[in-house]
N, C-alpha and C positions, 0 to 999 in steps of 0.2 A: 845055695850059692850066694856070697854076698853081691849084694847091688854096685851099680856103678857107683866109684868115688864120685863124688860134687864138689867144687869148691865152697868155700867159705866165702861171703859177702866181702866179709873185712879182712880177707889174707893175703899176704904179700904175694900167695901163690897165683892168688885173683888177679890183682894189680898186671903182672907179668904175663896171665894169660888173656888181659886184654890188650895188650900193646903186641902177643906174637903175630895176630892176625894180619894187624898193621904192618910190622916187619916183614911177614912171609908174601904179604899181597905187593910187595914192592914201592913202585912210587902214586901211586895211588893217577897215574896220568891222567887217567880220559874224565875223574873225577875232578880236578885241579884244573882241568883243561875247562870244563863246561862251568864251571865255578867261577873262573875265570871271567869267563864270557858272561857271565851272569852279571859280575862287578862294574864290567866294562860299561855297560850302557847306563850306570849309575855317576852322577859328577862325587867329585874327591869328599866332599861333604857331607855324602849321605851315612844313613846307621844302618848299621847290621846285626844280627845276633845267632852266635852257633848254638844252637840247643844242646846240643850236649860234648863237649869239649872236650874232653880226657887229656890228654896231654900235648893240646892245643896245636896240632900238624894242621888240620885245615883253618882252624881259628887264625893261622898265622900270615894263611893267605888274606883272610877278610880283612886283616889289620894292614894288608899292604893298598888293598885299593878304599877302607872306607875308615872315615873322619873317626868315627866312635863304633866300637864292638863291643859287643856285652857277649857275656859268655857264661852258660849253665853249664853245670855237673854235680848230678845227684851223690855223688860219690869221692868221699873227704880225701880219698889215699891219691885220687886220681888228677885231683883239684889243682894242677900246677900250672899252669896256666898263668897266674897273675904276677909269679914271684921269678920266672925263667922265661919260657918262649916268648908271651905275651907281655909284658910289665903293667903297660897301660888299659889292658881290657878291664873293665868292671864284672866282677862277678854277680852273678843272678840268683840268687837264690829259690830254692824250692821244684815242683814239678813242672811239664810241660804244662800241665794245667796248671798249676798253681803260681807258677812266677807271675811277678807284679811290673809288668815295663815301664819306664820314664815315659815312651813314647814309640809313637808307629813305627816300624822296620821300614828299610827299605828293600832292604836282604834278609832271609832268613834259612838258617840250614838244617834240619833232622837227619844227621849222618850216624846209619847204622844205631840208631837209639831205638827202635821201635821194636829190638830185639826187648829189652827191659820192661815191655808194658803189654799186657794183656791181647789179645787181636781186636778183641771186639772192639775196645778202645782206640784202636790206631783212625779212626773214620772223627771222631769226636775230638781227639789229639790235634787231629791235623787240622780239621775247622778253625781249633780255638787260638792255634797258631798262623792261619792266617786274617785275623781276625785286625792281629798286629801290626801288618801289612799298610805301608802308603797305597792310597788309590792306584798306582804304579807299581808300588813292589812284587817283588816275587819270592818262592817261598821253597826252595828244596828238599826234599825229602829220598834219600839215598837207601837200598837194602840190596841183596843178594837175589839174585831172582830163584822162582819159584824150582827151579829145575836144578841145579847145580847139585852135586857132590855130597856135601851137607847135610842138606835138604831131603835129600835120598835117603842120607841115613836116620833120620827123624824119623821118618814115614816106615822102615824097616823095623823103628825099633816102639813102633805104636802110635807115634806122636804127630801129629799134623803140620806141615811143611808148609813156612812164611812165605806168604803171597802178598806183596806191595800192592804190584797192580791189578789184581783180581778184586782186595777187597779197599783200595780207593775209588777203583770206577764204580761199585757197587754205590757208598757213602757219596762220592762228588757228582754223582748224575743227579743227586735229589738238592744239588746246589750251585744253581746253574752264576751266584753270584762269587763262585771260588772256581772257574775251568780249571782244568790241567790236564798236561800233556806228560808224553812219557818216552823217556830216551832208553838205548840199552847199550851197554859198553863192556868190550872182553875186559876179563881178569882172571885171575888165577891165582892160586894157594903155591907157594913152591917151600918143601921146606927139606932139611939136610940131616935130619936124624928121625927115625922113628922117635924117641921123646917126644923130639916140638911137633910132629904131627901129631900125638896122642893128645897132648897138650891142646894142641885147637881144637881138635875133634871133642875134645871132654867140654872145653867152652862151650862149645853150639848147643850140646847136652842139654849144660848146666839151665844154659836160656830158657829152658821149658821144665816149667812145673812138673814136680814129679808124678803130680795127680794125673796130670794129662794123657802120662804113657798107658796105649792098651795092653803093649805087653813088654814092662820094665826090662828093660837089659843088666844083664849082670855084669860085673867085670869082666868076667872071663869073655863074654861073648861080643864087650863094647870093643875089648882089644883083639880081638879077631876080626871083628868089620874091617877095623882102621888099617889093620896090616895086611889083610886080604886086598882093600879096595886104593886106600889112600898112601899106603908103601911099599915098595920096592926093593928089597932087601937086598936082590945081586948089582941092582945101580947105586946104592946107597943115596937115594931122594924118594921125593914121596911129595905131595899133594896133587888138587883137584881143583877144575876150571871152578871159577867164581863171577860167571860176568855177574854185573851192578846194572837197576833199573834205578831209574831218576825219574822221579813224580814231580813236574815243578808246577806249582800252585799260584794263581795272579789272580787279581781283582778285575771282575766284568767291571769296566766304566759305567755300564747302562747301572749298576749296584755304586758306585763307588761315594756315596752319600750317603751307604746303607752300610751297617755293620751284619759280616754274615751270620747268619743266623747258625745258632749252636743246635 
C-alpha cells in the first residue's frame, strides 16, 4: 500500500496548506486578544519581532501598537510580509537560532513555528529568544495543546504528540532567570469540504518526520482517520476543537543584568 502523500517544502500545494489552518481556525480572537494585551503595557516606541511571519496576520497587529517590527520566515513562497500586509517591517533573516537582531525585543512572538523544529530543540529555541528580551520584555510562544484532534491523530498513527507545556516547564524550571507562565484558550478547526479537511490533516502529518512514525499510515488509512473522525459527510462540515496554550516568557529582574543562560 502506498504511504501517505507529503507535501513538497517548496509547492504552492504547501504555501495553501499553511494558510487553511489559519482560514478554518477563524479569527484567531483569544490569540489577538492576549496579544494585544501584551502590546499594551508597552509605550508606542518599543520593538518587537514575530518569529515566524507567514503572511503576516499577527505581524500586522505588532505593527499597530509597536514603533519597529522585525519579522522572520524561514520560508521564501511565504515571505509576504514586507511587500503587502506589512510594508514597513524589516525582514530577518535566517533561524530562530540563527537570526542576528539590531537590538533587545521588547515583544516577542513564536506563533505556531515550533511545529518546523525538532522537540528537543523547542527548550533551547525558546532560551535563545528570549535572550533578545529588554529587561521587561516578554516573549510569546503559541502551539495547539497537547490533547486536541490532531494530536490524537499523530499518536494513532505512531508519532508522538506536540506538547508546549510539558516540555517548557521541563527546560524553564532549570531557568529561573527566563519564568513563564501559561494561558489556555478555546479554538477550533471548522472546515466545509472533506478536501480542506484532508488538506490540514495531511499538514500536521507532514510536520513530523517520516522517521518518527512507529507505524507509518498509508493513504488509504490516513484518509479513513480524517473521514471517520474529522468529517461528517450527512452535515457536509467537518473539523476538531484546537484550543492554543500560550507560554509567555519574561525576564526575572533579580537576572536582568544577566543574559540568560543558553
Amino acid at each position: 500500500m502506498p504511504p501517505v502523500q507529503r507535501f513538497h517544502w517548496d509547492s504552492a500545494a504547501y504555501a495553501e496548506a499553511c494558510a487553511a489552518p489559519v482560514r478554518c481556525a477563524g479569527a484567531r480572537v483569544y490569540e489577538r486578544q492576549i496579544l494585544r494585551e501584551l502590546c499594551a503595557a508597552f509605550p508606542a516606541a518599543s520593538h518587537a519581532i514575530d518569529g515566524g511571519a507567514g503572511g503576516g496576520d499577527l505581524t500586522s497587529l505588532l505593527v499597530e501598537h509597536c514603533q519597529q517590527v522585525y519579522a522572520g520566515e524561514p520560508h521564501p513562497a511565504r515571505c509576504v510580509v514586507r511587500a503587502t500586509r506589512c510594508p514597513r517591517v524589516q525582514i530577518v533573516d535566517g533561524t530562530l537560532m540563527s537570526a542576528v537582531l539590531p537590538m533587545q525585543m521588547d515583544v516577542g512572538l513564536i506563533s505556531y513555528m515550533l511545529y518546523y523544529i525538532p522537540d528537543h530543540t523547542w527548550g533551547a529555541s525558546t532560551i535563545h529568544a528570549a535572550q533578545h528580551l529588554t529587561a521587561h520584555g516578554v516573549l510569546m510562544v503559541t502551539l495547539t495543546t497537547v490533547d486536541t484532534g490532531c494530536h490524537q491523530m499523530l499518536e494513532h498513527c505512531g508519532a508522538p504528540r506536540y506538547d508546549l507545556k510539558g516540555g517548557s516547564r521541563r527546560v524553564m524550571r532549570r531557568h529561573p532567570e527566563c519564568p513563564c507562565t501559561f494561558q489556555h484558550a478555546p479554538a477550533s478547526i471548522t472546515t466545509t469540504s472533506c478536501a480542506e479537511t484532508l488538506q490540514i490533516a495531511r499538514f500536521m502529518v507532514y510536520d513530523r518526520d517520516t522517521d518518527v512514525f512507529s507505524c507509518p499510515p498509508t493513504e488509504e488509512a490516513f484518509q479513513a482517520y480524517v473521514c471517520e473522525h474529522f468529517w461528517d459527510e450527512r452535515q457536509g462540515n467537518g473539523g476538531w476543537p484546537c484550543a492554543t496554550v500560550f507560554c509567555c516568557v519574561r525576564r526575572n529582574t533579580v537576572y536582568a543584568t544577566h543574559t540568560c543562560a543558553g
